[in-house]
N, C-alpha and C positions, 0 to 999 in steps of 0.2 A: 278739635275739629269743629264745624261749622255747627251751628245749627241749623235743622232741618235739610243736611245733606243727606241726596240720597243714598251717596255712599258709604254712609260710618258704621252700620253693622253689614257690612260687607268688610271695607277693610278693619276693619276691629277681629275680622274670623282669620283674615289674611295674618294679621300679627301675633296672632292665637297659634296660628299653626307653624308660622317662622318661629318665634317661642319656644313652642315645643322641639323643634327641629333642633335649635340652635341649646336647648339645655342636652337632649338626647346627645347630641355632635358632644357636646362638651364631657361627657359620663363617659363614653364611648369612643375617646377618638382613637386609639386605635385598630377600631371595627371597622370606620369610616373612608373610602377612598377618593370622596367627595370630593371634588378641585377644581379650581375656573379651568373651563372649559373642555371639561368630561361632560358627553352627552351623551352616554349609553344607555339613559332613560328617554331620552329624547325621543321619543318615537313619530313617525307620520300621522299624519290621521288623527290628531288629536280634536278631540269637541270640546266647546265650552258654553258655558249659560248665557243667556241676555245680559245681565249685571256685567258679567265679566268682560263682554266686548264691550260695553260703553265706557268702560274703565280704561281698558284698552287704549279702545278711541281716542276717548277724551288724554289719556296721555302721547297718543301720538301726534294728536291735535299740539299740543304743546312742543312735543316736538319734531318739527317738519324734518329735519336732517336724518334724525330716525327711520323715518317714514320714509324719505326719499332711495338711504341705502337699501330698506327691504325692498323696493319696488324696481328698483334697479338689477338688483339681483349680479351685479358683477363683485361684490366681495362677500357675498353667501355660501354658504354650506354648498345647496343644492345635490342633496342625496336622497335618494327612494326611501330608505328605508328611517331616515331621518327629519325632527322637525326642520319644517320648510323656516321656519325665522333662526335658525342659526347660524350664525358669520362662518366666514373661511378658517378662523380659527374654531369653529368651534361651540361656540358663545353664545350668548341666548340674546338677541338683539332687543326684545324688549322685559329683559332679565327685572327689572326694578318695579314692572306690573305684571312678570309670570302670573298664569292660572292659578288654583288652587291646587290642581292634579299634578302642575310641575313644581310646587312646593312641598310636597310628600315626597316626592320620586328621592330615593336614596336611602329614606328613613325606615325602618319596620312597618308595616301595614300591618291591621285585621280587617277580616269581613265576616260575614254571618253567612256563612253555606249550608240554607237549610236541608240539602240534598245530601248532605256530609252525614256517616250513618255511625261515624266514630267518635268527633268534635266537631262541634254546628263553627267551629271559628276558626276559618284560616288565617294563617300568617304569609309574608313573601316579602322579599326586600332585594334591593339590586344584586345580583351575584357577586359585584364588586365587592359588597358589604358586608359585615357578618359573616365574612367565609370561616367555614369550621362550627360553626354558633348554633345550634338547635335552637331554633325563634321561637319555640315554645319556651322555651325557659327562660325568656327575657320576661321580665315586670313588664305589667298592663303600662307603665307610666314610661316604657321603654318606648309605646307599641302605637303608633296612630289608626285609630278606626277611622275608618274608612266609609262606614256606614254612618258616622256620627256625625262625619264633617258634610258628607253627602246631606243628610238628610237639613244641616243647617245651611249649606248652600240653596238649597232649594227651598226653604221659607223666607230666608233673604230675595232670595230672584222672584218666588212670587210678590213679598210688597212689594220691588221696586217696581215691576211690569206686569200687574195679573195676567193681563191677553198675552205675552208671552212667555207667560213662567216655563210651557212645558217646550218650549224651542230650542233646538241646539243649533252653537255654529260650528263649522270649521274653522280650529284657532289659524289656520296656514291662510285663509281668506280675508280678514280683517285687514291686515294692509288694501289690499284691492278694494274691499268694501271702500275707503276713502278718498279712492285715486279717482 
């Protein structure tokens, strides 16, 4: 990587967390119903950080053809209950720069439910996955925190932006942001 880009402890976290993904997939794959273009995590509504939409951008900047199918919107998804960037099949149209929250989706999670009066640490993972599995008894090295990656997203986005570390966007708006 560059020096002095401002994106390398950002994507250095990105390939930190496909990493872990892609060792977990490989331990586990018959837990896994993960496959191009399952989008049962896909949800609407997604937010993402400043870092993350410049990343975005700046890849859709590179690629105009991308950019022009999402904005077109004649070979997309377009479903209520699903992300607004996936094609007709399916598919995550700017799959190669997903979020960090749509890099988790599939894998085990934890978080810290300090409201929780039995175990402060929830687990959850796509219904697809792990069926039958009690996600308690997976290894922590199974298990992506959630709170760990969170809380290193968010020191990343504050260097790269201070004034907007604490901003969120709509990931479904980024294309339009550039039209």
């Amino acid at each position: 990587m560059e020096k002095n880009n401002p994106y390398t402890n950002y994507t250095q976290l990105l390939e930190k967390v496909d990493e872990m993904f892609r060792r977990v997939q490989s331990r586990h794959q018959d837990k896994f119903s993960c496959r191009k273009g399952c989008h049962g995590c896909c949800a609407a509504g997604l937010t993402v950080s400043n870092v993350e939409v410049r990343w975005i951008e700046r890849w859709l900047s590179d690629n105009p053809s991308r950019l022009q199918k999402i904005l077109d919107g004649e070979k997309m998804l377009r479903h209520p209950h699903f992300c607004e960037l996936l094609d007709e099949e399916g598919q995550c149209s700017i799959y190669e720069v997903r979020p960090l929250i749509c890099r988790s989706h599939g894998m085990p999670i934890s978080w810290k439910d300090e409201e929780a009066s039995a175990d402060p640490e929830s687990r959850d993972v796509c219904p697809l996955n792990f069926t039958g599995v009690d996600l308690n008894s997976l290894d922590q090295s199974d298990v992506i925190s959630i709170d760990h990656v969170n809380v290193l997203l968010s020191l990343i986005n504050r260097a790269f932006d201070e004034k907007l570390a604490n901003e969120r966007y709509a990931l479904s708006e980024i294309p339009n942001r550039m039209s």
